[in-house]
C-alpha positions in Angstrom: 102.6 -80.4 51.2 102.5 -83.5 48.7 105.7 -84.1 46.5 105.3 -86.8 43.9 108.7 -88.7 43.5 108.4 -89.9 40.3 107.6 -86.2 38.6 110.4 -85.1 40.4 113.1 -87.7 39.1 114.4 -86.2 36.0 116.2 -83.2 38.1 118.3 -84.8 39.7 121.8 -85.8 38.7 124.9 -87.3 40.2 126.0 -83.7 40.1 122.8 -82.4 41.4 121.6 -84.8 44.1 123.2 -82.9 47.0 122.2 -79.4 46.0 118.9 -80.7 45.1 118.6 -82.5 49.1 119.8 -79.2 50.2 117.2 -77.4 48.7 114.2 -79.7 50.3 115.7 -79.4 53.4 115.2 -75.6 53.0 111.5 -75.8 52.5 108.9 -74.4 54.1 107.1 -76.1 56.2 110.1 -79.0 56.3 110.2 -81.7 54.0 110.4 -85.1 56.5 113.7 -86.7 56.5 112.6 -89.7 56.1 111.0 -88.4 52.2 114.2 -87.0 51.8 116.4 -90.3 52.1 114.0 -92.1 50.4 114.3 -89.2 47.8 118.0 -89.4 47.7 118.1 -93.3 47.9 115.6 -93.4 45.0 117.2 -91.3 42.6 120.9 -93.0 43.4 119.9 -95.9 42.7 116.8 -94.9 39.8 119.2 -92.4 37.8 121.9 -95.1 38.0 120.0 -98.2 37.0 120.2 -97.3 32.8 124.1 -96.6 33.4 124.7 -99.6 35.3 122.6 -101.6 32.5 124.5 -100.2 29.9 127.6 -100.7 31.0 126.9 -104.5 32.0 126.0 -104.3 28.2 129.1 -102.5 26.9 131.8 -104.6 29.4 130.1 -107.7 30.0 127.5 -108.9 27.3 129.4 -111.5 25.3 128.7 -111.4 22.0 131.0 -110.0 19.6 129.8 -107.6 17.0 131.1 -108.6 13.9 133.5 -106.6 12.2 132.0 -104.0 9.1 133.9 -104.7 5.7 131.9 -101.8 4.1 133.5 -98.0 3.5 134.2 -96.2 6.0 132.7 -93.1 7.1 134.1 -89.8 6.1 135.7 -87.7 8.9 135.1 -84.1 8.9 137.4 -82.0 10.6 136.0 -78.7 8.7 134.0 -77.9 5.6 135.1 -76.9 2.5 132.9 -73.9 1.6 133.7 -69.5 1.1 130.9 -68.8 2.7 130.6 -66.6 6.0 129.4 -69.2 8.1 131.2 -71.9 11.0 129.5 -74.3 13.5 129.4 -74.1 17.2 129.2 -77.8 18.9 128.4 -78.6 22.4 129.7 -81.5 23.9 128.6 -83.6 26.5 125.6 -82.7 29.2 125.7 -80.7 32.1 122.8 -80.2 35.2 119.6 -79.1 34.3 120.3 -75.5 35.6 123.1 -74.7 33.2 121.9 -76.4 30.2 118.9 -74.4 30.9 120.6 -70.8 31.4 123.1 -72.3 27.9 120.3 -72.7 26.1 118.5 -69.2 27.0 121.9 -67.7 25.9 121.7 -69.6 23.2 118.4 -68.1 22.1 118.8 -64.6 23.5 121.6 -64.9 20.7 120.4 -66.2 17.6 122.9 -68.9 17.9 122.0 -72.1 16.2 124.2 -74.3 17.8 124.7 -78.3 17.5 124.8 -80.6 20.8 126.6 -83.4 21.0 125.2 -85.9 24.0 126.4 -88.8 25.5 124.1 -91.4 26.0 123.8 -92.1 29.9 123.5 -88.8 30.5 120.4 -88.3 28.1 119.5 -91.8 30.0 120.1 -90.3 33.4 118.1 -86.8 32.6 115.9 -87.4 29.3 114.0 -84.1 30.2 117.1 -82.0 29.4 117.6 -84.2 26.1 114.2 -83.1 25.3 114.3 -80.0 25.8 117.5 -78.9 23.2 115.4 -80.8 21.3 112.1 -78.5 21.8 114.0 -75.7 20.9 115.1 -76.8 17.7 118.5 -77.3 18.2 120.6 -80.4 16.7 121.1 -83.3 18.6 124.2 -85.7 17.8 126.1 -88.6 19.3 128.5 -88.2 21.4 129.4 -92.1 22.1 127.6 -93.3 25.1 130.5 -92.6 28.5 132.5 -89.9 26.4 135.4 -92.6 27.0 138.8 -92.8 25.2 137.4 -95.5 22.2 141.0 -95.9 20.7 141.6 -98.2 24.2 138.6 -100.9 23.9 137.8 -102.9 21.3 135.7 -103.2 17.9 132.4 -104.7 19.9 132.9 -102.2 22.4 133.3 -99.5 20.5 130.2 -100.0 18.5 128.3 -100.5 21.7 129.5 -97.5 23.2 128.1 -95.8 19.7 125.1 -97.9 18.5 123.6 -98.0 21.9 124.2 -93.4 22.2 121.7 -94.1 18.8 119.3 -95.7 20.5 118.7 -93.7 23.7 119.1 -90.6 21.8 116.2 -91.6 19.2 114.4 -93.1 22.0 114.4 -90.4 24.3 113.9 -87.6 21.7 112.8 -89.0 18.6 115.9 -87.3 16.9 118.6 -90.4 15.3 121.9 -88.8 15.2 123.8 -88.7 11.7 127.4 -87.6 13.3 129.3 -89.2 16.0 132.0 -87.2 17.8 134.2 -88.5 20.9 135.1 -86.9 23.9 138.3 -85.8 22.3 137.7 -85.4 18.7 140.3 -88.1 17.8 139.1 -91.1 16.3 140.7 -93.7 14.5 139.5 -96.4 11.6 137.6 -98.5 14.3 135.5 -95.8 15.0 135.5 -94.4 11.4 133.8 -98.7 10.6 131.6 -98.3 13.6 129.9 -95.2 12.1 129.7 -96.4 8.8 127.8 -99.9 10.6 125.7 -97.9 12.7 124.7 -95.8 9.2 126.0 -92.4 10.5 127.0 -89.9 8.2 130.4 -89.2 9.3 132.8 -88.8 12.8 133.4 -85.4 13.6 136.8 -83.9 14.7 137.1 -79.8 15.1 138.9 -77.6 13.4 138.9 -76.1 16.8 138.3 -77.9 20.6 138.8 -75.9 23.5 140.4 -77.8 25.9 140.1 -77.0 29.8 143.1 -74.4 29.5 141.8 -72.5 26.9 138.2 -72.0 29.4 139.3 -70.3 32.4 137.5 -67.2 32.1 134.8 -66.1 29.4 137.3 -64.1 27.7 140.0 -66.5 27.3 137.1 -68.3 25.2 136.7 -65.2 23.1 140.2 -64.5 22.8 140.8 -68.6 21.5 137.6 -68.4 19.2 138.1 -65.0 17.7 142.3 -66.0 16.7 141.5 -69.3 15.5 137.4 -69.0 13.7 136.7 -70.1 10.3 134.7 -70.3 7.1 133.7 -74.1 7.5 135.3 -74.0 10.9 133.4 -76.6 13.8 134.3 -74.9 16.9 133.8 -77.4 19.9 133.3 -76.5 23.6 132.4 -78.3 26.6 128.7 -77.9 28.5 130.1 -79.7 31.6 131.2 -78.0 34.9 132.0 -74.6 32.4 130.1 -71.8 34.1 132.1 -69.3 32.3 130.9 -70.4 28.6 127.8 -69.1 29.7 129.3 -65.2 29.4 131.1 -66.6 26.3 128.2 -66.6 24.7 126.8 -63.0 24.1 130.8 -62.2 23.3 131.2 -65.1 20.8 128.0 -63.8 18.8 129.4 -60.4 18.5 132.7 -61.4 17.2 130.6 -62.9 14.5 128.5 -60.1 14.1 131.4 -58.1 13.8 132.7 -60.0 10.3 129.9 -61.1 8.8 129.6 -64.2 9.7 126.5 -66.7 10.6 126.8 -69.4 13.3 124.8 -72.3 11.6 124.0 -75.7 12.5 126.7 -78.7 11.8 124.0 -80.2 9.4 123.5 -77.1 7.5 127.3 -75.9 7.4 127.8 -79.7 5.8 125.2 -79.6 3.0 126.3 -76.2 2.1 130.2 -77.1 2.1 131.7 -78.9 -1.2 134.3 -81.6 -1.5 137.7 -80.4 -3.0 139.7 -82.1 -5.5 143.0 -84.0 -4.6 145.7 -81.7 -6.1 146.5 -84.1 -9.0 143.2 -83.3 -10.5 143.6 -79.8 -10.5 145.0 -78.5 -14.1 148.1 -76.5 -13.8 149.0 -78.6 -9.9 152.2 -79.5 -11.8 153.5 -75.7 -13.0 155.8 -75.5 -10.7 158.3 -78.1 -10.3 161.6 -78.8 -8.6 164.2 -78.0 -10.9 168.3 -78.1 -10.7 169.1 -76.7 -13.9 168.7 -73.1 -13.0 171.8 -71.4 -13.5 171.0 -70.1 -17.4 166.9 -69.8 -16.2 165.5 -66.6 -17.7 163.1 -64.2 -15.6 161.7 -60.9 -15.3 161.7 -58.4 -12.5 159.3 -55.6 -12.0 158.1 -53.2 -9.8 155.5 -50.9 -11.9 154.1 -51.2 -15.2 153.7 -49.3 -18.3 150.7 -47.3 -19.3 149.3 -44.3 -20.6 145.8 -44.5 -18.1 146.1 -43.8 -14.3 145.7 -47.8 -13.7 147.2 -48.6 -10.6 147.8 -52.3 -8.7 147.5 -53.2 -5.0 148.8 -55.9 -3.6 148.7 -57.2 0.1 151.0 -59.8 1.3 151.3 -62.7 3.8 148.4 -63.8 5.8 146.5 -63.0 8.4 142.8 -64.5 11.0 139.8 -64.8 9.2 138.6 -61.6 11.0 141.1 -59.1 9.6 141.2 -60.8 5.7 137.4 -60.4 5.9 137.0 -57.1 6.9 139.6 -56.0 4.0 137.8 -58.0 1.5 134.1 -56.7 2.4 136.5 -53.1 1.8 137.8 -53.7 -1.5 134.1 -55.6 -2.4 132.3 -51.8 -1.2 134.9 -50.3 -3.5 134.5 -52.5 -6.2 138.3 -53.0 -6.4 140.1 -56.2 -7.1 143.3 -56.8 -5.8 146.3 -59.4 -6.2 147.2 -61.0 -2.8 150.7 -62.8 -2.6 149.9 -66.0 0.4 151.9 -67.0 3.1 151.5 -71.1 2.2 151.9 -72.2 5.5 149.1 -69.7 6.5 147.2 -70.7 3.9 147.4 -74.4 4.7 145.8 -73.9 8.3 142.9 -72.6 6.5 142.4 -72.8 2.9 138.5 -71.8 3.4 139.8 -67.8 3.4 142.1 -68.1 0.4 138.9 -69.8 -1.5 137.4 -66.8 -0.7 140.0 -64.3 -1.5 139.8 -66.1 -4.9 136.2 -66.0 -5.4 136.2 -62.6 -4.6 138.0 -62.3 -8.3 140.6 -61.5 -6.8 144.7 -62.8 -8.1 146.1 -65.4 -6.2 150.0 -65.4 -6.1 152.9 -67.1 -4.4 155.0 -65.6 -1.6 157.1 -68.8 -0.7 155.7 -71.0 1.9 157.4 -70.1 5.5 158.4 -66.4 4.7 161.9 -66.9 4.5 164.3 -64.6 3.0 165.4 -67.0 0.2 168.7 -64.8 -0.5 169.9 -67.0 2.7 169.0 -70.4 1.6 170.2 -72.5 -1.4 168.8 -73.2 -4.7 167.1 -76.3 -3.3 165.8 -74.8 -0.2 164.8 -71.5 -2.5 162.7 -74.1 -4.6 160.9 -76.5 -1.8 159.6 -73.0 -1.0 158.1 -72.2 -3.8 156.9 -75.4 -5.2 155.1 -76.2 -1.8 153.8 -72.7 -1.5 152.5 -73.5 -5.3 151.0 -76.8 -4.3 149.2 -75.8 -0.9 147.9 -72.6 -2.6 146.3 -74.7 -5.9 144.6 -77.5 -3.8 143.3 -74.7 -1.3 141.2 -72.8 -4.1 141.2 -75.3 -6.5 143.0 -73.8 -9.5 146.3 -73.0 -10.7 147.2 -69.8 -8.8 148.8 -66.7 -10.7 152.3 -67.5 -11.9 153.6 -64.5 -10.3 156.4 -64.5 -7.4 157.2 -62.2 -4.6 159.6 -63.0 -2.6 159.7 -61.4 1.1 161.2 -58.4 2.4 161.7 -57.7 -1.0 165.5 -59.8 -1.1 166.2 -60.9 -4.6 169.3 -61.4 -6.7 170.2 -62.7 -10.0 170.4 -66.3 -8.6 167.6 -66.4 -6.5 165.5 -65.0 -9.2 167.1 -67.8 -11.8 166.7 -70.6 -9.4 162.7 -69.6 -8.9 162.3 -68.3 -12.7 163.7 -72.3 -13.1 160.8 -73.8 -10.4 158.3 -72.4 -12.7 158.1 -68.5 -11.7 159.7 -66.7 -13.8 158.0 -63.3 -13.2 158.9 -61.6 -10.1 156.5 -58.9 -8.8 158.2 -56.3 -7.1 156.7 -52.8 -6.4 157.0 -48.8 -6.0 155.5 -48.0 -3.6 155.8 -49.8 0.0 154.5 -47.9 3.1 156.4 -50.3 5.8 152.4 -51.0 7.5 153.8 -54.5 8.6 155.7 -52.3 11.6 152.4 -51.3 13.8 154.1 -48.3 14.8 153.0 -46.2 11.2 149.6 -44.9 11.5 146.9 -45.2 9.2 147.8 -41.4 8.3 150.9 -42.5 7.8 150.2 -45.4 5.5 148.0 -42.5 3.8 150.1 -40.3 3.0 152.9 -42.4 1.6 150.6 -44.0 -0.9 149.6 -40.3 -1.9 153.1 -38.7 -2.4 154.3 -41.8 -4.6 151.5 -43.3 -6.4 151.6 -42.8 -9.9 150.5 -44.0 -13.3 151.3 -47.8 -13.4 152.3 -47.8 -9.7 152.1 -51.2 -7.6 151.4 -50.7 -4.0 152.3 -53.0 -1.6 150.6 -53.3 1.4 150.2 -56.4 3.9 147.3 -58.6 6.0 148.5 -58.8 9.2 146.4 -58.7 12.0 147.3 -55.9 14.4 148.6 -53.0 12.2 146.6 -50.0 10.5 146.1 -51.1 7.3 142.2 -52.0 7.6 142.0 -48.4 8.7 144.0 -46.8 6.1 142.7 -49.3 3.0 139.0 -47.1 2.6 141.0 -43.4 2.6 143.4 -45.2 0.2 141.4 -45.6 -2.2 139.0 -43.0 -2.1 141.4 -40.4 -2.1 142.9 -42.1 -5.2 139.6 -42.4 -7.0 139.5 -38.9 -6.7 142.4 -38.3 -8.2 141.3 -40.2 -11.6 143.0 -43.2 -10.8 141.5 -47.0 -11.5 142.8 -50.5 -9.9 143.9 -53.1 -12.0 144.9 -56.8 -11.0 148.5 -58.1 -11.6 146.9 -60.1 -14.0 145.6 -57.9 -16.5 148.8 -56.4 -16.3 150.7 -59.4 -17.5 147.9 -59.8 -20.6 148.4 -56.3 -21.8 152.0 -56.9 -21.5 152.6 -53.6 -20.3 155.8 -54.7 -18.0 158.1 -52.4 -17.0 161.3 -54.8 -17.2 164.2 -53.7 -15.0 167.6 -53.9 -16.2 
């Protein structure tokens, strides 16, 4: 038998080069071992020589690349966009076998993802470059050793990055328009290197699955299915990871499951939008730190007055993207709206899914930012709370929420309500009817039947968006049964309008 050396090159891998010896010395009839050293000394020293150049050129070359006084690129960490859609990025290169079998997964699954290479190793195997490439997938740079960037300097740094460009286009036609590092950190170096090497912008995650969070396929799914995103860039690792590979199927059903598309970094960009800073959003300023609160006047309610069968819900906290999702796309078949009180701090960590709640048409309104109970802090405490809640909430869907207030757990008293009536809320939304689904022990019957024995004509139902408990279950018999029964759902909001408040003494 003939084997032509040169053809044969582009398998083999500092990874691979045992395995791939092993596997001639299997043949039938025997591969000579002379052919085989000669193999092995040849691709050593023939997969090595582009590193070894580059690195001379990275460490050793001389000249200093002159510093860019331009703006810097933008760094996206997410996207700022409603939609039902998040990317899935690849970093770094693995052997020709599993990038293979990843991108058949890949495939099988209708997953468009986005690779991120490093440039040796599209030096050391172009064939595998070429291939993402042949099946339509995005190719990016990721730097050209994957190193830690924040430890070198400027000239270095643009090397490491200019030169990724180069093999990348050279080896695949494709020039990259994001630069991510090994880590997803970056600093303003590497910000001024992209903007010199005319790349859009340096990538960090919203989410980047380190080593402890890939032991098994599931603890993948588990990670990705807590912590996914509208606008989310979900980062995971092609090298020495066989278990991504059962990730895959799994990861495509959780999205399958809510709605949502997996989409290419490029597209998930163009169809995101830039947010306002909160100083530019009318009404930012409504609620404001305030001492004098002892003479502060407010209003406490928990149902309204009407002569229809209107009736509110309202859902409190916060909860994953998966659970919010499922009980919007319920209330959207139903053609209900709804006023949601926010968790701040929940909504800080991804302001994507209260944009969504909101352009849903649904109310927006404040239920402190930790979840304290603010009967056991003091007035200034009681108004950080709100006024940060207030704050996170407007920049996160870019408008001045509903001035309505609900404190948890229900705990209010006349100073508490003065000291937030003086913050700017002065219209505290209790309720009537509360079916304790935050305690995962009531059933969806249970939740059920509660809201059918005390519902009534300007009733407020509270209910919650916590991930774990019935209420996603419950929510569709809710309000069937109550359509049924000739009642209509109103928003908080229209409430207030029609000034049909039931005050409390």
């Amino acid at each position: 038998m003939s084997i032509n050396v040169l053809s044969t090159r582009h398998v083999f891998t500092k990874r691979g080069n045992l395995s791939m010896v092993a596997k001639l010395m299997r043949m039938k009839p025997k591969v000579p071992l002379l052919l085989v050293m000669l193999l092995c000394l040849q691709v050593m020293t023939g997969c090595t020589l582009f590193k070894r150049e580059a690195e001379q050129d990275v460490q050793e070359n001389p000249a200093v690349v002159e510093r860019y006084d331009g703006e810097m690129s933008k760094v996206i960490p997410s996207v700022y966009t409603a939609k039902k859609e998040f990317a899935l990025v690849f970093n770094g290169m693995g052997d020709d076998v599993f990038m293979s079998q990843l991108l058949d997964a890949l495939d099988k699954n209708k997953i468009e993802g986005t690779f991120f290479l490093p440039g040796v190793r599209v030096a050391e195997e172009p064939g595998i470059a070429r291939e993402i490439a042949a099946r339509g997938y995005e190719i990016q740079n990721n730097t050209l050793h994957r190193t830690d960037l924040a430890s070198i300097s400027y000239d270095k740094i643009y090397k490491e990055v200019h030169r990724a460009n180069e093999v990348i286009f050279k080896e695949t036609g494709h020039m990259p328009a994001y630069v991510a590092t090994g880590s997803g950190e970056y600093s303003d170096d590497i910000r001024l290197v992209a903007a010199q090497s005319g790349l859009d912008a340096v990538i960090s995650y919203s989410l980047n699955l380190k080593k402890r969070h890939m032991e098994t396929s599931e603890m993948i799914v588990d990670y990705v299915n807590k912590y996914m995103t509208r606008g989310g860039i979900i980062a995971l690792n092609t090298e020495e990871v066989p278990q991504l590979l059962d990730a895959i199927p799994l990861i495509a059903d959780i999205a399958n499951k809510v709605g949502y598309q997996i989409v290419p970094l490029s597209k998930l960009i163009a169809d995101g939008g830039e947010r306002k800073p909160l100083e530019e959003i009318a009404g930012y300023d409504a609620a404001r730190i305030n001492a004098d609160y002892k003479n502060a006047k407010y209003t406490v309610f928990k149902q309204f007055s009407t002569n229809k069968k209107e009736i509110a819900l309202t859902f409190d906290d916060w909860g994953t993207d998966f659970t919010v999702t499922k009980l919007l796309d319920t209330l959207k078949k139903y053609d209900v709206k709804a006023t949601f009180f926010l968790r701040a701090n929940g909504v800080e960590r991804n302001p994507n899914l209260a944009r969504a709640i909101y352009e849903d048409g649904h109310d927006v309104a404040n239920h402190t930012y930790s979840h304290p109970v603010i009967t056991s802090l003091s007035a200034g405490e009681i108004q950080e709370e709100v006024v940060k809640a207030h704050q996170v909430i407007t920049e996160a869907i870019q408008a001045q929420p509903v001035m309505l207030f609900r404190p948890p757990t229900g705990a209010i008293d006349e100073e508490t309500a003065r000291t937030v009536a003086a913050a700017g809320y002065d219209k505290i939304a209790m309720y009537d009817v509360t079916t304790f689904d935050w305690d995962a022990a009531n059933t969806a019957d249970d939740i059920v039947e509660v809201i059918m024995n005390k519902t009534e004509a300007g009733s407020i139902i509270l209910l919650h968006m916590l991930d774990g408990i019935h209420t996603l279950e419950a929510l569709p018999i809710v309000i069937e049964k109550l359509h049924n029964k000739g009642y209509s759902f109103v928003k908080m909001s229209d409430l207030l309008d029609s000034k049909k408040i039931a005050e409390l003494e």
